[in-house]
N, C-alpha and C positions, 0 to 999 in steps of 0.2 A: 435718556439713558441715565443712569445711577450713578456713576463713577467719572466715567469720559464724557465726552460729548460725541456729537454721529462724528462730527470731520476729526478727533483724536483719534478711533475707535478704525473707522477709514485707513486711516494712515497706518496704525498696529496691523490692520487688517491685509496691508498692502506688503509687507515685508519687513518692516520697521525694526521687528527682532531679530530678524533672521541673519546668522553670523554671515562675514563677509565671505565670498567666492575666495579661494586658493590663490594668492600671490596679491589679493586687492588690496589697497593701501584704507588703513583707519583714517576714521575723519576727527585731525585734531580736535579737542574742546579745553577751553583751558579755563578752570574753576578756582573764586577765590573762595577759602574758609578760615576759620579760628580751631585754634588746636584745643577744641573744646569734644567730652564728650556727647553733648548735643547733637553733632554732627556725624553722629556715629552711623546713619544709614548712607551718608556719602562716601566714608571709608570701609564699608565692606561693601558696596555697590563696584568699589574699585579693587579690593581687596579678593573677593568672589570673582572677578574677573566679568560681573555682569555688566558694566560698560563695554566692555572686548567686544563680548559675545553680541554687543550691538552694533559692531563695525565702529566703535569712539577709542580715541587716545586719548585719554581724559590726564590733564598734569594740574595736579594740586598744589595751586599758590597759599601760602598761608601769610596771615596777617595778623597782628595782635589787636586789631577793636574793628568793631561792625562800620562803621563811619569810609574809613580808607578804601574798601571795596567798593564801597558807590564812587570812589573817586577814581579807583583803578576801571571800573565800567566806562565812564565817561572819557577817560582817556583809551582807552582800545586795546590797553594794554590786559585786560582778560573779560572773557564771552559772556560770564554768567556767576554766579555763585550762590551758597549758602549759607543764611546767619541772620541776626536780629532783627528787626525793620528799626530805623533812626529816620527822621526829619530829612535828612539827605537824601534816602532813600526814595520818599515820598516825592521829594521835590526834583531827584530826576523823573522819576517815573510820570510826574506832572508835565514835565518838558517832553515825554515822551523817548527818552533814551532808555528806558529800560520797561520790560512790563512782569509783573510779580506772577508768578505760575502757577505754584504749590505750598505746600505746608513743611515746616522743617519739626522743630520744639514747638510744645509751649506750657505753660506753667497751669498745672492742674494738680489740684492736692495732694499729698503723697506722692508727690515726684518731684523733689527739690531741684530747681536748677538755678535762679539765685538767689542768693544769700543779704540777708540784710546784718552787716555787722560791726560792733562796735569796738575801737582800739581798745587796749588792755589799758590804757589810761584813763580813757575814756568814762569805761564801764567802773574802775574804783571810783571816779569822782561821780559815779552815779548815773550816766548813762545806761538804764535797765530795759527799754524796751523803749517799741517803737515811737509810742509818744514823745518819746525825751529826746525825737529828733526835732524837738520844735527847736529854734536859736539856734543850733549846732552846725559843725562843718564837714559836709556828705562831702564825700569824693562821687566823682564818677569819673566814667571815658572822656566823653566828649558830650556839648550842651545839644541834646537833640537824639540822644541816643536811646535806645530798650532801656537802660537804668533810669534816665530821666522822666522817662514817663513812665516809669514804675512807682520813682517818688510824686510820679502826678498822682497816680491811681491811688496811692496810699494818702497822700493827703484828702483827697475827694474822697475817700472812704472815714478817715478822723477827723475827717472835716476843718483843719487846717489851710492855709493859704500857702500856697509854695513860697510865696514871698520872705514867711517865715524861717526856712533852711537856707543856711548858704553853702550851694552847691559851687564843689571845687573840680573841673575839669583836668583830667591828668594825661590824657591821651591813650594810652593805653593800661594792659591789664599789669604788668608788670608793676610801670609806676604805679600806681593807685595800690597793690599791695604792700611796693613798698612804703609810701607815704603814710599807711593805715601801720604798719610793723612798727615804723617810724617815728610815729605820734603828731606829725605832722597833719593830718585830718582826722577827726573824730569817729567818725561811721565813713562808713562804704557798700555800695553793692559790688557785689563780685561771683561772678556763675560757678554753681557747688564745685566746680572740676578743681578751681583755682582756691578757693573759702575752704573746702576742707581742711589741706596741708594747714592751714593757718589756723585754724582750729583747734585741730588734736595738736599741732604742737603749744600752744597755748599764744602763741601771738595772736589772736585776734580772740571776740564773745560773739557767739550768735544771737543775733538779736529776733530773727524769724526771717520763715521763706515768704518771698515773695506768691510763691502756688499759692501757699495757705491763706493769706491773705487779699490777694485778688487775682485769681488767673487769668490768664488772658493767650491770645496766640503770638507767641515770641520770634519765632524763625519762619523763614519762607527761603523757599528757591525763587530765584530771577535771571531773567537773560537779557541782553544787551538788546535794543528792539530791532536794529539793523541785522544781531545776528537771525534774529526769528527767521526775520523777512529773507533771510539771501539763505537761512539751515532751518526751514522749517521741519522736514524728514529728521534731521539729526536732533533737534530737540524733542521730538517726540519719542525719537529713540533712548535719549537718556533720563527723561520723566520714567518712562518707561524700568528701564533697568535703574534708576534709583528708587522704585515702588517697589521692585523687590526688596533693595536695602529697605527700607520703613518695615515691612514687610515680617523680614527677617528679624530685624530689631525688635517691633513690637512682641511678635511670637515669640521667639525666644528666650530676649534680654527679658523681657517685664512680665513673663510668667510668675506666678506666683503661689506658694502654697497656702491651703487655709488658713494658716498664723499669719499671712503677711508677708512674710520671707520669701526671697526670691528664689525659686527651681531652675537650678542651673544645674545642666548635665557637661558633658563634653561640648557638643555642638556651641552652646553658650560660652566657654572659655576657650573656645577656636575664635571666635566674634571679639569675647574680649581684647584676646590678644589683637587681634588687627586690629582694635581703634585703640590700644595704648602703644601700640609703633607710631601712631602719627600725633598721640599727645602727649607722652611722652610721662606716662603714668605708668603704675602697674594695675592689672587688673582689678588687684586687689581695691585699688585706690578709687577705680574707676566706678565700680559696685554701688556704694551710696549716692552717687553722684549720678546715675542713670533719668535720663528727664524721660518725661510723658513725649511719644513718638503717635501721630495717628497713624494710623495702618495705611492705610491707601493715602496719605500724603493729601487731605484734602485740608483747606484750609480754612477754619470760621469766620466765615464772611462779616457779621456783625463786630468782632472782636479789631480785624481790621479795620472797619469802617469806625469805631469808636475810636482808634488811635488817628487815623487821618483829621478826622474833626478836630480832634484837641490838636495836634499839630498846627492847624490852618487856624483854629480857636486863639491859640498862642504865638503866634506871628511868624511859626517858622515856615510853614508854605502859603503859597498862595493859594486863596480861594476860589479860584476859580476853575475846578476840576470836580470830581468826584469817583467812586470808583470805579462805573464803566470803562472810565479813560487810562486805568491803570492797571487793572487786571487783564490774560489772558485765559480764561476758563474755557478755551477748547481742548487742550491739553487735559486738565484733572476738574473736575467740576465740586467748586467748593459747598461747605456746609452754609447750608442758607436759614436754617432755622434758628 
C-alpha cells in the first residue's frame, strides 16, 4: 500500500477514527513539543479538535530543546512527542525505549527553518559567511542535537573538519540567543521561529539557512515503545488525526502564488492563529518562518539513515543497531527512494 501499511490501514479500518460513543471517557496521550512553528500540524491537530474526534486527550508539554524529551520519554513522565532527532534520540531508540513513526519538518529549500547566524560583533570583525566559521565559537543546544549535525553536514559539504569549530553547548534556545545577543559566542543555529526577532531587530546577521544548504529530514514523531505495545489502537489514532494537521498545514499554510508569495485566505489566518497561541508569536511573525511540512507525514528514509551513521560514525551511538530496529512503519510508511 502507498501511504500505510495493511496492519495501519486495518486498524483505520476498524474504527480508529471514529469519535467516542456518548459519555466514554478519552484516552489520555500526553506529548512533548518546542514552541516552534515547525510543529505546527501538532497544534492544529489539537487545535481543530482532530485528536477529540479520535477519542484522545492529548496535553501538550512544552520544552525549550529537542534533547530533554528523549529524557522525559525515558522517564515516563510523557508517551510520545514531536521534534528534531539528536544523538539521544537515536540512542534510546537503539535501547529500544522508543520507536520513530513519522515525519514532523525538514529543511528543503525555500522553506527556512534554521538559521545559521552571526553576532553583531562578530560579523564587524568580519565574520561574512559560512566559511568564516572555521576557528570560531558556534553555540548550539546540546552536543548531539539537529544543530550539531547540521554543523556536521555543512562542514562535509566545505569540506572542513568539525574539529575546526569550537562548538559551545548552551542548553537551550533561550540561552544560546542570549549568549549570541550577548557576544558571548560568535555564530549560532537557532530555528527561523526564534532567528527572525533577532534579525529584524538587528541583534543578530544572517549568515544562511540551513534548507539551502543541505536539507535534510529534521522532525519526526515518536512514541514511547511500551506505550505502542500496551495503546497500539491509540497510536494509530493520533498518527491518524495528526496527518490531518500535516495535511492541513501543507494545503493551506504553503500554498503559494506564482511570485512566490504565500495565498493565505482566511482559513490560513484561522491556522495561523492557533499555532501563535502556543508559540507565542504573532501570525505575522510566524509567516517567514513557516518550515517544509510533508503531507502525509512520511518520513525520508535515506535522510535518516544518513544521520544515524554519522551519529554511531562519531561515537555518539552505538553501533550495533541499524534502522529496522528503530523504526515503526506500520503506522505511515516512509519515503524510501
Amino acid at each position: 500500500m502507498s501511504l500505510f501499511s495493511r496492519r495501519a490501514a486495518l486498524a483505520l479500518g476498524a474504527g480508529a477514527l471514529a469519535t467516542p460513543a456518548l459519555g466514554q471517557a478519552l484516552q489520555p496521550l500526553r506529548l512533548g513539543v518546542l514552541r516552534l512553528a515547525s510543529a505546527g500540524p501538532v497544534f492544529i491537530a489539537h487545535e481543530r479538535g482532530y485528536t477529540r474526534e479520535a477519542g484522545l486527550d492529548v496535553t501538550l508539554r512544552f520544552f525549550d530543546a529537542a534533547q530533554p524529551i528523549a529524557v522525559a520519554i525515558a522517564a515516563g513522565d510523557i508517551d510520545g512527542g514531536g521534534t528534531a532527532f539528536t544523538g539521544g534520540r537515536f540512542k534510546q531508540a537503539g535501547r529500544g525505549q522508543l520507536k520513530i513513526l513519522a515525519a514532523q519538518s525538514r529543511e528543503e529549500p525555500g522553506f527556512p527553518l534554521i538559521a545559521y547566524l552571526a553576532s553583531k560583533r562578530a560579523h564587524d570583525a568580519g565574520l561574512r559567511s559560512l566559511r568564516d566559521l572555521r576557528g570560531r565559537t558556534v553555540g548550539i543546544t546540546q552536543v548531539g542535537s539537529s544543530f550539531h549535525y547540521s554543523l556536521g553536514l555543512l562542514a562535509r559539504k566545505l569540506g572542513f573538519p568539525m574539529s575546526e569549530v569550537r562548538m559551545q553547548p548552551l542548553q537551550s534556545l533561550p540561552n544560546l540567543s542570549a549568549a549570541l545577543v550577548g557576544g558571548s559566542i560568535e555564530a549560532a543555529l537557532l530555528p527561523a521561529t526564534v532567528a527572525r526577532p533577532l534579525i529584524d531587530r538587528g541583534d543578530a546577521v544572517l549568515l544562511g539557512w540551513v534548507s539551502d544548504e543541505t536539507p535534510w529530514q529534521v522532525g519526526a514523531v515518536f512514541a514511547a515503545t511500551r506505550f505502542i505495545q500496551q495503546n497500539r489502537d491509540a497510536v494509530a489514532r493520533y498518527l491518524a488525526a495528526y496527518r490531518r494537521g500535516t495535511r492541513a498545514y501543507h494545503d493551506i499554510l504553503l500554498k503559494r502564488r506564482p511570485d512566490g508569495t504565500y495565498d493565505h485566505g482566511p482559513e490560513a489566518e484561522a491556522l495561523l492563529g492557533m499555532i501563535a497561541r502556543h508559540v507565542n508569536q504573532t501570525p505575522a511573525q510566524i509567516v517567514p518562518s513557516l518550515a517544509f511540512v510533508e503531507p502525509d507525514a512520511r518520513l525520508q528514509w535515506a535522510s535518516v539513515a544518513d544521520q544515524l551513521q554519522w551519529y554511531q560514525e562519531n561515537g555518539f551511538v552505538d553501533r550495533g543497531f541499524g534502522m529496522d530496529a528503530i523504526m515503526d512503519t506500520s503506522f505511515v510508511e516512509p519515503i524510501r527512494a
